[in-house]
C-alpha positions as CSV (number, residue, x, y, z in Angstrom):
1,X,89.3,4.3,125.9
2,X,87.7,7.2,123.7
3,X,90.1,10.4,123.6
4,X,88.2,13.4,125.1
5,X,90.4,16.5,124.7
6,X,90.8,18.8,127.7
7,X,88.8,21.7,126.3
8,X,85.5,19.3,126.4
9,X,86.3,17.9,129.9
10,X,86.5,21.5,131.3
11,X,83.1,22.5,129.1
12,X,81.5,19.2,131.0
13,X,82.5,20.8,134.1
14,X,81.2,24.0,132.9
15,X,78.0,22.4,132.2
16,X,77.7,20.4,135.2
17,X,78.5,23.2,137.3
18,X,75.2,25.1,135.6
19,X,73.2,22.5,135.7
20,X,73.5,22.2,139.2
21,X,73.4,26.0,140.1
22,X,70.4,25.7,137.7
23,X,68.6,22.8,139.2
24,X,70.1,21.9,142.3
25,X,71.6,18.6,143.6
26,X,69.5,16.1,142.2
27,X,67.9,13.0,144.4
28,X,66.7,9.7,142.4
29,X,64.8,7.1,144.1
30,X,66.0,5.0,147.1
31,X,68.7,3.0,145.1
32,X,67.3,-0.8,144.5
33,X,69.1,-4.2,144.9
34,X,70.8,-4.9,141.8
35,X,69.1,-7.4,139.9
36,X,65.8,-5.1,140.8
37,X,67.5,-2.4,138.8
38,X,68.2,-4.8,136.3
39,X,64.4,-5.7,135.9
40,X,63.2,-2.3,136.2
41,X,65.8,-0.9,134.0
42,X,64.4,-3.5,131.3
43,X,61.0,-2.7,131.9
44,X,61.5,1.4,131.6
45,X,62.8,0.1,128.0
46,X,60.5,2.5,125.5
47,X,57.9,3.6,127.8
48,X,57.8,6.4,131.1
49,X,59.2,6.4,134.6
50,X,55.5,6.3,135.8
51,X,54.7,3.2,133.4
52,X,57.8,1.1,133.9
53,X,57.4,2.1,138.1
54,X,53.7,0.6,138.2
55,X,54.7,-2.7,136.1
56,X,58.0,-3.2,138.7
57,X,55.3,-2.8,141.3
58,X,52.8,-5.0,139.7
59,X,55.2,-7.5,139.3
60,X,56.9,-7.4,143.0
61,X,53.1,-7.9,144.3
62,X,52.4,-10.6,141.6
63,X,55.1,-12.7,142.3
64,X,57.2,-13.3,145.8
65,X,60.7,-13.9,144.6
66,X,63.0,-13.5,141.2
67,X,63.0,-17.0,141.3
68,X,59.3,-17.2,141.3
69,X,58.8,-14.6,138.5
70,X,62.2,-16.8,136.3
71,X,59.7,-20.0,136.5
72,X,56.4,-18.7,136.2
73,X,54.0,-19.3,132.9
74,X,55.3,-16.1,130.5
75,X,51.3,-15.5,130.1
76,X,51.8,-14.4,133.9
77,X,54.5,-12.5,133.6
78,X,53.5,-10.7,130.5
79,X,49.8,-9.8,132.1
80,X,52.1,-8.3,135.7
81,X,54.1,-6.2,133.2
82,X,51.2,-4.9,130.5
83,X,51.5,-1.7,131.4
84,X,55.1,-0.6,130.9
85,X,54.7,-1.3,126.9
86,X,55.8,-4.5,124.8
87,X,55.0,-6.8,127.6
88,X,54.9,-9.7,124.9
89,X,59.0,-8.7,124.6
90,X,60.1,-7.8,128.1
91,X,58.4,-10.5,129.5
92,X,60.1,-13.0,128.2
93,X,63.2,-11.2,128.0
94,X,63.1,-10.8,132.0
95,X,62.7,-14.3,132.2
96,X,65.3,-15.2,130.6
97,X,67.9,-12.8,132.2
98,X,67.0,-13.9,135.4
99,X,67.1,-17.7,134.4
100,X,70.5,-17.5,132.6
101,X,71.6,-15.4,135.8
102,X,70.2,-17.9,138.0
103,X,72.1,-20.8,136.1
104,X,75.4,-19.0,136.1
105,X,75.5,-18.7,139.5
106,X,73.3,-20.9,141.1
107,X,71.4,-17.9,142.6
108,X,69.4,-14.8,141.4
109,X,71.9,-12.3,142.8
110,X,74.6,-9.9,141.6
111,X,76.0,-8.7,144.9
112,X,78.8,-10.2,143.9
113,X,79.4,-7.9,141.0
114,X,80.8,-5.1,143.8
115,X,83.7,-7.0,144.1
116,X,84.5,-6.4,140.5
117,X,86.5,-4.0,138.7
118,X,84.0,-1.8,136.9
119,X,84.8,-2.6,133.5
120,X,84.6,-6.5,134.5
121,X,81.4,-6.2,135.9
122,X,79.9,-4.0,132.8
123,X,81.1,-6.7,130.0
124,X,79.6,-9.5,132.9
125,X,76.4,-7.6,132.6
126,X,76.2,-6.6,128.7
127,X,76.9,-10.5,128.2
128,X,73.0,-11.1,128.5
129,X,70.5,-10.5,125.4
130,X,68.5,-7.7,126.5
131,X,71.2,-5.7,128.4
132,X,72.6,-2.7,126.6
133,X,75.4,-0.2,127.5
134,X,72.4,2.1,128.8
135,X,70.7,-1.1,130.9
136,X,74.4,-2.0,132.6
137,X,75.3,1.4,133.3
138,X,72.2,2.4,135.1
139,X,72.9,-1.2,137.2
140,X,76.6,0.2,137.8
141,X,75.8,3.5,138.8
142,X,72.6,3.4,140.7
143,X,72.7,0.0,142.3
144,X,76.3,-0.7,142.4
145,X,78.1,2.2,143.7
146,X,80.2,1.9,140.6
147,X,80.8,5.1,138.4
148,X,79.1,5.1,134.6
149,X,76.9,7.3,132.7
150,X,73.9,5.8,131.0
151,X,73.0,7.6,127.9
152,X,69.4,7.7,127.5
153,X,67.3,9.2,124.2
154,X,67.4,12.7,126.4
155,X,70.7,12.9,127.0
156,X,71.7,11.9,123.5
157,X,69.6,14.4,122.3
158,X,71.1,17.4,124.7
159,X,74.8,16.3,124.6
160,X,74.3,16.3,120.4
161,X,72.8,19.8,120.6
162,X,75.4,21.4,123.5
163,X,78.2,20.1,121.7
164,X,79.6,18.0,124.3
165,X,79.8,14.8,122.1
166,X,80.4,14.0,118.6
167,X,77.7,14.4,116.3
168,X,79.1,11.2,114.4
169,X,79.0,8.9,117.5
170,X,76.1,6.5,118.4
171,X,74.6,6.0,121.6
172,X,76.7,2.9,122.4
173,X,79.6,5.0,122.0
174,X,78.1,8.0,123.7
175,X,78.3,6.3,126.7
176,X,82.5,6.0,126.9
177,X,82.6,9.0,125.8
178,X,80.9,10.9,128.2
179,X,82.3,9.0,130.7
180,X,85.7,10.3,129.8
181,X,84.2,13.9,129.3
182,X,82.9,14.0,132.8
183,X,84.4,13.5,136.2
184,X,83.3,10.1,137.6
185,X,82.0,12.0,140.9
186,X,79.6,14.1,138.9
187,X,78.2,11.6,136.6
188,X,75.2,10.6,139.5
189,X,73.8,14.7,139.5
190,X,75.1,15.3,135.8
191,X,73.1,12.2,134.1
192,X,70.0,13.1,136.1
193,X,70.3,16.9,135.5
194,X,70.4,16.5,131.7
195,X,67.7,14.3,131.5
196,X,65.7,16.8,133.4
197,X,67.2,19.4,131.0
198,X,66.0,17.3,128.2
199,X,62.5,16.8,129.4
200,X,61.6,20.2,130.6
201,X,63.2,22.4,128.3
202,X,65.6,20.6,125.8
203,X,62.3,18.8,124.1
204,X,62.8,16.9,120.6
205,X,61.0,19.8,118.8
206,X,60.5,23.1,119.7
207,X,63.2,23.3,122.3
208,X,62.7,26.1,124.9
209,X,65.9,28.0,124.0
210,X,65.2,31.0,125.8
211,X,65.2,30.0,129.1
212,X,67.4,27.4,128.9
213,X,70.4,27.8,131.6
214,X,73.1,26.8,129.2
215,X,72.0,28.6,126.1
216,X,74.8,30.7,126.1
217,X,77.4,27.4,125.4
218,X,75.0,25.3,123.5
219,X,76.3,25.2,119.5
220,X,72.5,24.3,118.6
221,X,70.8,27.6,120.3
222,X,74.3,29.6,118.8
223,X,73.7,28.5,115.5
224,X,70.1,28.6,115.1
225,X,69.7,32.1,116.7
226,X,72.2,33.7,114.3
227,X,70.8,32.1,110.9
């Protein structure tokens, strides 16, 4: 457990709460079976929602089952996948998730992760080379029903600047901590909300301060407009 005083869980709220008023509710896609999450999530690794989206798809048509995709030549899967980035990684990488899934538990499911506690299932998950704290979480959250916050390079970025995390923390830890900053039933509309904060406004450089809807609590835009 990471200590989060109570003045940063009620300026989570805060920023949750504007977020929302700012942006609305937000919907993700229809939520996918979980070791589908688990594939896509891998393939979305250093490349775009459209990118990592067309290579799932490619790869759904290309092959019938999991198990078929686990077995195939790795040329194969590495020519479904070309267009999500690093094919010549993920690829293999997929396959062998699936494979050491598959041999764990003599079939290419993890339905029966829901009947885990959520902690269980997320060290179950992180067990497997290729599956970070950011890969598992997005499993829990969005496929699972369980609560987590994956920390993507948007909402590292945003969190750093607002000031609702550590600077000193990494991303691995960014992700217990903002669990703990947040309330588990805003995590779904908070983690989506930031990220859009991050891509439309919040960008790496030149940040659109002005019309940001948090400015006014963000220790970045403070600091840098009164220098």
């Amino acid at each position: 457990m990471i200590n989060v005083n109570p003045e940063n869980r009620d300026f989570a709220i805060e920023i949750h709460r504007r977020l929302l008023a700012h942006f609305g509710d937000p919907q993700w896609r229809l939520a996918l079976s979980p070791v589908d999450e688990l594939v896509s999530t891998i393939l979305s690794q250093n490349t775009n929602d459209i990118n990592r989206d067309r290579a799932f798809t490619s790869l759904k048509q290309r092959f019938t089952t999991w198990e078929e995709v686990e077995t195939a030549e790795p040329a194969l899967v590495i020519d479904a996948i070309r267009i999500a980035g690093l094919a010549n990684q993920k690829g293999p990488r997929i396959q062998k998730v699936l494979g050491d899934i598959h041999r764990e538990r003599g079939e290419l499911s993890l339905d029966f992760l829901k009947g885990m506690p959520r902690d269980e299932a997320r060290q179950w998950l992180l067990k497997f080379k290729g599956v970070g704290p950011k890969t598992a979480a997005i499993v829990l959250q969005f496929s699972l029903d369980m609560p987590a916050f994956p920390v993507d390079t948007h909402i590292y970025r945003v969190t750093g600047r607002l000031g609702l995390r550590p600077k000193n923390i990494d991303v691995t830890s960014a992700h217990l901590y903002l669990e703990n900053a947040f309330p588990p039933d805003s995590y779904y509309a908070a983690h989506l909300n930031i990220i859009r904060l991050g891509r439309e406004l919040c960008h790496p450089s030149k940040p659109e301060c002005l019309n940001c809807p948090v400015n006014d609590l963000c220790a970045y835009f403070i600091t840098n407009s009164t220098s």
